[in-house]
C-alpha positions as CSV (number, residue, x, y, z in Angstrom):
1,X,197.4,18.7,220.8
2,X,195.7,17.0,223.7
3,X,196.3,14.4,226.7
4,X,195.2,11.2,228.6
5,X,196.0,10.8,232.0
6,X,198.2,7.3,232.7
7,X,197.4,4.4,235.1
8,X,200.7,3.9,236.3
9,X,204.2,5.0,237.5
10,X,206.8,3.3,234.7
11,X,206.1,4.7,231.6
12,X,209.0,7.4,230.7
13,X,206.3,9.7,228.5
14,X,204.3,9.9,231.6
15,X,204.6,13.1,233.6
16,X,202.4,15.7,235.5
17,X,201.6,18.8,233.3
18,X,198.4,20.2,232.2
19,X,195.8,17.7,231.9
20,X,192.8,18.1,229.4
21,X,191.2,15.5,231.6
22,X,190.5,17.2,234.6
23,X,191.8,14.3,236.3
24,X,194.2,15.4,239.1
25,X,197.0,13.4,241.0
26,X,197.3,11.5,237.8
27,X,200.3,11.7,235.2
28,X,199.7,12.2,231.6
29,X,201.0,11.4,228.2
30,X,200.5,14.6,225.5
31,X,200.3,13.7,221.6
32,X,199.2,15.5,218.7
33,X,197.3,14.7,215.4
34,X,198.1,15.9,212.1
35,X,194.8,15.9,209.9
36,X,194.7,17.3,206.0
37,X,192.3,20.4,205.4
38,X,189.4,17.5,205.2
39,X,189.7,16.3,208.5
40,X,191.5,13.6,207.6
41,X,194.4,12.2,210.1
42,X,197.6,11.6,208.7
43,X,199.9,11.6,211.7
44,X,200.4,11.3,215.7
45,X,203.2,11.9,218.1
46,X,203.3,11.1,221.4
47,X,205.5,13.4,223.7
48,X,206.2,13.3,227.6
49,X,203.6,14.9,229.7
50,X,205.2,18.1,230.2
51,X,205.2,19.3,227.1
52,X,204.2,22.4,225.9
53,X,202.2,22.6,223.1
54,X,204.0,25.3,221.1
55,X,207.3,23.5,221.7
56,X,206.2,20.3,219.3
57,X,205.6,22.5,216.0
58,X,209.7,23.0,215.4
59,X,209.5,18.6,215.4
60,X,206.2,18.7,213.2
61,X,207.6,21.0,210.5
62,X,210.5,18.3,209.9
63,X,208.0,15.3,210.1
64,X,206.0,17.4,206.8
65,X,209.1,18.4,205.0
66,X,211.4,14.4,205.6
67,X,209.0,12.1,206.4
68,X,206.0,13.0,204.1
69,X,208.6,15.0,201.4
70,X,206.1,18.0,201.0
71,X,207.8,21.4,199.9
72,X,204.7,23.5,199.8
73,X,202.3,23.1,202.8
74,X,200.2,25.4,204.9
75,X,200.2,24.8,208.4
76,X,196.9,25.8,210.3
77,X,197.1,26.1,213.9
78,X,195.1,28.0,217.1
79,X,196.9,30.8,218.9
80,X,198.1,28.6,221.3
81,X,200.6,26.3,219.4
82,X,201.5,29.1,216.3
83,X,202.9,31.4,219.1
84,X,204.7,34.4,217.7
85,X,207.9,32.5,218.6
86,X,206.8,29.6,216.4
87,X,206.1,31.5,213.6
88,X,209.2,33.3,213.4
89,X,210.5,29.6,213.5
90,X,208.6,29.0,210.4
91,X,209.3,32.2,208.6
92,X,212.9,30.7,208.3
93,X,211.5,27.8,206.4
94,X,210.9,28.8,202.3
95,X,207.6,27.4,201.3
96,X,206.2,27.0,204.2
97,X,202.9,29.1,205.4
98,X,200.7,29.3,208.1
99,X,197.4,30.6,209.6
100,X,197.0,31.2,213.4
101,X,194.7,33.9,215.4
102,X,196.2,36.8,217.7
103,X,195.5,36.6,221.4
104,X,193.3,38.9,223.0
105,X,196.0,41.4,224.2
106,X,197.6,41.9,220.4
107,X,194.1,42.7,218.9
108,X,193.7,45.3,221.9
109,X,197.1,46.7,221.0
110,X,195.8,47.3,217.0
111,X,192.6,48.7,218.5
112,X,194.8,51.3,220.7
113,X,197.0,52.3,217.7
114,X,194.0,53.0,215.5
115,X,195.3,50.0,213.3
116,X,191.5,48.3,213.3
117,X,188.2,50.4,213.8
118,X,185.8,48.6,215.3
119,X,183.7,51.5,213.7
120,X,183.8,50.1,210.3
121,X,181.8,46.7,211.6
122,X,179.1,47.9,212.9
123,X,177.5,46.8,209.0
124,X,180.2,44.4,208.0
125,X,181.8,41.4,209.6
126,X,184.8,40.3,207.5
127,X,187.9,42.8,206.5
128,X,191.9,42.5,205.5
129,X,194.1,44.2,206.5
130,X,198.2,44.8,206.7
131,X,200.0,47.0,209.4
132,X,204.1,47.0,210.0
133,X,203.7,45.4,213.3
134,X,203.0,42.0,211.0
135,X,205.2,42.8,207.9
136,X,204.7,40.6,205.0
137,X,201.4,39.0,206.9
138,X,197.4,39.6,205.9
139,X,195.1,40.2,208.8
140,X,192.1,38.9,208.4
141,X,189.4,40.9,211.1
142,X,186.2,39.3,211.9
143,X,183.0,40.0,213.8
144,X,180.8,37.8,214.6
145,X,177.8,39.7,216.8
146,X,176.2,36.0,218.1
147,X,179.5,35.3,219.8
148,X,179.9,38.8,221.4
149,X,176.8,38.7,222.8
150,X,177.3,34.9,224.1
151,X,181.2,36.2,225.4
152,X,179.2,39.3,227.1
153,X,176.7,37.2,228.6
154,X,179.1,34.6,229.2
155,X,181.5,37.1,231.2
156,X,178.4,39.0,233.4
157,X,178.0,34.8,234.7
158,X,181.3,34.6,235.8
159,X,181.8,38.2,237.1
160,X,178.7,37.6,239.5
161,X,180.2,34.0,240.4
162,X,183.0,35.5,241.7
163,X,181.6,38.3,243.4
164,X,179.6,36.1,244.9
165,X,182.3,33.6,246.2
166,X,184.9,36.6,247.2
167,X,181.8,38.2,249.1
168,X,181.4,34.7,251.1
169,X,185.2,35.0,252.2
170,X,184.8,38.3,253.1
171,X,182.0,37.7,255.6
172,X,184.4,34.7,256.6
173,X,187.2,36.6,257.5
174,X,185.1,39.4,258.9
175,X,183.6,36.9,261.1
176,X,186.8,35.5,262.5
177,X,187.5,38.5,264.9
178,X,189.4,35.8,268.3
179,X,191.5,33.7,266.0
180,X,191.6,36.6,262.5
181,X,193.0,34.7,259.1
182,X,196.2,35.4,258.2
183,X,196.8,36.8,254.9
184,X,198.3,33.5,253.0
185,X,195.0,31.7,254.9
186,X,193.1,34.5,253.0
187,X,195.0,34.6,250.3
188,X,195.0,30.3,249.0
189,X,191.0,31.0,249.2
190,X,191.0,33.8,247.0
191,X,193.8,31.8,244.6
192,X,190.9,29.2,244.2
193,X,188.8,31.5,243.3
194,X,190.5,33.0,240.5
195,X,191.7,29.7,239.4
196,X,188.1,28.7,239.0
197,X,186.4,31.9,237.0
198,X,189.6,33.0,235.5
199,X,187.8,36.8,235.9
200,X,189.8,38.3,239.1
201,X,192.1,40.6,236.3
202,X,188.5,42.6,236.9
203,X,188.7,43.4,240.5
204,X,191.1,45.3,243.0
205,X,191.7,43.1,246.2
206,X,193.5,43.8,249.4
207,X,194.5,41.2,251.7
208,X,196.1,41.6,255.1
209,X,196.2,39.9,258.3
210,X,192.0,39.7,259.5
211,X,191.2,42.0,256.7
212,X,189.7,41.3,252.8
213,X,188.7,43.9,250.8
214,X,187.5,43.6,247.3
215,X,185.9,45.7,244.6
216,X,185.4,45.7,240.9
217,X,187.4,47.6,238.7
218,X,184.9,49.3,236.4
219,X,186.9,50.8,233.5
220,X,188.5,47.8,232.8
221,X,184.6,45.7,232.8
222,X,183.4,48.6,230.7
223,X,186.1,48.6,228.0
224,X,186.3,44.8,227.7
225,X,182.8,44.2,226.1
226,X,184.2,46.7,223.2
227,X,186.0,43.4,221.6
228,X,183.2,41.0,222.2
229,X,182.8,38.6,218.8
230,X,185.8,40.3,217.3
231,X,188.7,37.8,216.2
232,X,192.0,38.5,214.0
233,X,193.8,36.0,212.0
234,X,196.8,35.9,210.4
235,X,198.3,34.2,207.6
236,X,201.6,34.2,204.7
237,X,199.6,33.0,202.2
238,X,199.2,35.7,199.5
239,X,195.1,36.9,198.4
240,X,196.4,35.1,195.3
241,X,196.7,31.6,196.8
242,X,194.3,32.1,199.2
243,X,190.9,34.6,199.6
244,X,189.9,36.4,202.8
245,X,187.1,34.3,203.0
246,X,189.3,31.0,202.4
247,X,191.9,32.1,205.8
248,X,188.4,31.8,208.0
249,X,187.2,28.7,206.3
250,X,190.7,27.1,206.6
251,X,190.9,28.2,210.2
252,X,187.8,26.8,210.9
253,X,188.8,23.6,209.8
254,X,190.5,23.5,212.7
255,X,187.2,21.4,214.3
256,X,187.9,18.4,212.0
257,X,190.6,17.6,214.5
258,X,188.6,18.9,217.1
259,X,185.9,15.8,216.1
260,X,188.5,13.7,215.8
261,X,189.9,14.3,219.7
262,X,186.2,13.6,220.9
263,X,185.9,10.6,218.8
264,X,189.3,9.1,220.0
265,X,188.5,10.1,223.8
266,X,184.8,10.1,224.6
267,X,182.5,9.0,222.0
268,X,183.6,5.6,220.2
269,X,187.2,4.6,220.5
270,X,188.0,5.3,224.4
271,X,192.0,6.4,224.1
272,X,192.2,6.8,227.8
273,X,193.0,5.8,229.9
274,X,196.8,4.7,229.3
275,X,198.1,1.4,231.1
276,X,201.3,0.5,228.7
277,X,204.7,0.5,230.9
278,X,206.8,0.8,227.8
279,X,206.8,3.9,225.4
280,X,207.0,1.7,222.0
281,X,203.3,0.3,223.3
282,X,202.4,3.5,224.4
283,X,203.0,5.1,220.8
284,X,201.3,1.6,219.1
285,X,198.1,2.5,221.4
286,X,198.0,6.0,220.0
287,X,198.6,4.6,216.5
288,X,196.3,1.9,216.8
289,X,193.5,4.3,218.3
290,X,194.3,7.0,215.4
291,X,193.9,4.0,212.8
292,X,190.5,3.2,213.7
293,X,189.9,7.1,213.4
294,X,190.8,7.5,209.7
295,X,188.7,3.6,208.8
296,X,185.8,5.7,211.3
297,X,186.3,9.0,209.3
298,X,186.0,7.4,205.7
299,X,183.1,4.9,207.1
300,X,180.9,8.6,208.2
301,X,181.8,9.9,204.5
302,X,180.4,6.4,202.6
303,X,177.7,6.2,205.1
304,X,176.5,9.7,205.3
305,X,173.1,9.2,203.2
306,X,172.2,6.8,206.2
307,X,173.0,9.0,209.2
308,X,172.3,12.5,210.3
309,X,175.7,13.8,209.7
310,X,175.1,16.8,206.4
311,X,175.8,15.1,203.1
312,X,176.4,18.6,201.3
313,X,178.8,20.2,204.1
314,X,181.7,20.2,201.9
315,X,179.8,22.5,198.9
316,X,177.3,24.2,201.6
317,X,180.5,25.6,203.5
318,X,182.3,26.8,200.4
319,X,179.2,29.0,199.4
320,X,178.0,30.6,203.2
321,X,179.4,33.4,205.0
322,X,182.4,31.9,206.8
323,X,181.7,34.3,209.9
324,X,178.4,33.8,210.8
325,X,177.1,31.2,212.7
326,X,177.0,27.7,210.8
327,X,173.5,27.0,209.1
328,X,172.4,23.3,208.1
329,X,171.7,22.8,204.5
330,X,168.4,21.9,203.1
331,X,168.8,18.6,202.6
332,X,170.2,18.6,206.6
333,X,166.7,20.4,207.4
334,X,165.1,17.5,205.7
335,X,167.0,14.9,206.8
336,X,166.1,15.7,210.6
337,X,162.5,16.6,210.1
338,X,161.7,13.2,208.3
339,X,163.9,11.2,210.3
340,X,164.4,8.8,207.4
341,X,165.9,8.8,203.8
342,X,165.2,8.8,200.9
343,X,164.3,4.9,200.7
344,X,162.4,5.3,203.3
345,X,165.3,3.6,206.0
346,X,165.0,5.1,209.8
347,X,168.2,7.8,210.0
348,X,171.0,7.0,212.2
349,X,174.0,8.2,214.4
350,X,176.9,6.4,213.8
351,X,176.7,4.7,217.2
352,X,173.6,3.1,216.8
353,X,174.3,2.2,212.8
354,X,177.0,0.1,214.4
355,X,175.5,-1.7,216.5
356,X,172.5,-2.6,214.0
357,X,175.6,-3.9,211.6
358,X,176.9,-5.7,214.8
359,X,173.9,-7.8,214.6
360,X,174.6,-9.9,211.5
361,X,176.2,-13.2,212.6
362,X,177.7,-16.0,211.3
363,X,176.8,-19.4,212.3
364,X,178.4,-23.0,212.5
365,X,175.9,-25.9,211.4
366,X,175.7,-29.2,211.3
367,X,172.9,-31.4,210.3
368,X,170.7,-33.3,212.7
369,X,170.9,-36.4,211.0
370,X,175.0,-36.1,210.8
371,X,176.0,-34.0,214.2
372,X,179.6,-35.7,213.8
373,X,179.9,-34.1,210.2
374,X,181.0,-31.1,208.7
375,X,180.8,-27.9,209.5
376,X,178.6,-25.6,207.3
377,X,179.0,-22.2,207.5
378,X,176.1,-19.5,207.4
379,X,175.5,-15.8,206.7
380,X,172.6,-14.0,207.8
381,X,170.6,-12.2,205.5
382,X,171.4,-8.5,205.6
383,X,168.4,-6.7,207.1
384,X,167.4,-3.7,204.4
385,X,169.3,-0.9,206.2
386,X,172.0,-3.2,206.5
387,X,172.1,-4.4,203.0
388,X,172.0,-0.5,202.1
389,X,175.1,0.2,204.8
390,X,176.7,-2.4,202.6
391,X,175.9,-1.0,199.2
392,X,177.4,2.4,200.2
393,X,180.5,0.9,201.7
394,X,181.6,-0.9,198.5
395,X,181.1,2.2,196.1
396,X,182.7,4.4,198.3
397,X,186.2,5.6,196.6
398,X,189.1,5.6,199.3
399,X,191.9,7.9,198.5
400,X,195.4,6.5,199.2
């Protein structure tokens, strides 16, 4: 799920709600893309602004079992659109799985009740396991010690941010001793604050009429690091169907769509922002933008021997640790050190491949002798990284 915000006040999908954008005052329109396991996109709603993200899954579970007429299908989501209510919304639907992650507050729980110990990872960083607060569901625990550290790091940053800033009203309000701040004066500045960190669960506060007090709560800063680079998903699927290492890898697939967002809103294809008064064009737009997606995604896969993009992601990611950090494969290593393939052609991003295929022209001619006459039409001759671009494209096999 994501949003655009909307130039305009006609449009009936346009409402004020959360906007990905960071654009405020503006309205915005929320859709969703559907992608297979490849990255592929297969689908897009549109929904009104206000939409919740969890609240679309019910709508998207009919759209795969009418419209595409799948009766087994795995639905991979972040923790934030498979809520616990969703899920129990699925469970009611035979053949029908799913793979989500628990939020922080339900790992803490099955770290309290001696459910996971953190103990056991201090040497390994991928385990299953099952507890009757999930019945019929495999937990799949995973410790990643390059993301605690960054979260730890990450956390000290915005600890002494806020001290800082909550330090700064303090003198403030200190300061204002003939005409004292009253607490909701006090009170909006300190609301920014915590709006803008998202760190204030970490430190007591009093606020009164000329008087700010603030300190940091301690046991709570100590105990948090203790789940630094841990994360827990869960899935249906059985180890049969599905190994412990395959419920990461699948999750983690979850950045295909992730690509597919930045492609459609930042980097190529420029979704936003939205101008159409009526929803019909609204929804073509979205359609329209998510069609020149899938011709983008299959044009990266044919021209990947040209551009920087990892020809052997697919079969490098099967065989690595699907924990760790991400490595490149040797032929990406190459690829980037050389800065040119195998042919010897300059490597490309996909932008600037573009534009050198942009460059090929066709001209209207007439003859000097004749400028009255015919019209003769005439091809430029394909540069050799263009002719290669060319090669690739017409080999490549598209799937229906």
């Amino acid at each position: 799920m994501s949003s655009s915000y909307y130039e305009g006040h006609t449009c009936s999908l346009a409402r004020f709600g959360h906007s990905r954008d960071g654009k405020r005052g503006q309205p915005i329109i929320v859709y969703g893309v559907m992608a297979d396991r490849a990255g592929r996109p297969v689908a897009v709603q549109a929904y009104p602004g206000n939409t919740g993200d969890p609240t679309t899954v019910p709508d998207q579970v009919e759209t795969l079992r009418q419209r595409f007429g799948l009766k087994r299908v795995v639905l991979v989501g972040d923790r934030g659109l498979l809520t616990e209510t969703q899920v129990k919304h699925l469970k009611r639907h035979p053949g029908l799985g799913w793979i989500s992650a628990l939020r922080h507050t339900a790992i803490r729980e099955l770290v309290e009740t001696k459910a996971v110990q953190l103990s056991l990872f201090d040497e390994r960083h991928l385990a299953q396991i099952r507890t009757e607060a999930y019945p019929g569901e495999r937990l799949v625990v995973c410790h990643n010690p390059m993301l605690g550290e960054y979260r730890r790091r990450k956390r000290e940053r915005l600890l002494a941010a806020t001290e800082e800033k909550l330090a700064k009203i303090a003198r403030e309000v200190a300061r204002r001793t003939k005409t004292p701040l009253l607490a909701p004066q006090i009170a909006e500045k300190v609301g920014r604050v915590k709006n803008r960190y998202k760190v204030a669960k970490h430190f007591e506060m009093g606020i009164e009429d000329g008087r700010f007090e603030y300190a940091r709560r301690t046991e709570a800063i100590v105990r948090e690091p203790q789940l630094d680079g841990f994360y827990i998903l869960r899935t249906s699927e059985p180890q049969k169907r599905l190994s412990t290492a395959d419920v990461v890898r699948s999750y983690k697939n979850l950045g295909n769509v992730e690509r597919a967002f930045r492609s459609l809103k930042t980097v190529n294809l420029q979704i936003r922002p939205i101008r159409h008064r009526a929803e019909t064009r609204v929804r073509s737009h979205l359609f329209l933008c998510l069609l020149s997606y899938y011709v983008e995604w299959h044009l990266r896969r044919a021209l990947a021997p040209l551009l920087f993009d990892d020809e052997d992601l697919d079969a490098h990611r099967a065989r690595r640790d699907p924990v760790l950090k991400a490595q490149p494969s040797a032929s990406a290593k190459r690829k980037k050190a050389k800065r040119e393939t195998e042919d010897g052609l300059p490597i490309q991003s996909f932008k600037t491949l573009m534009a050198e295929m942009g460059t090929r022209a066709r001209h209207q001619c007439r003859t000097a002798s004749d400028p009255d006459g015919p019209k003769l039409q005439r091809l430029t001759e394909p540069t050799p990284l263009q002719h290669r671009a060319l090669e690739l494209v017409k080999v490549f096999p598209v799937d229906n």
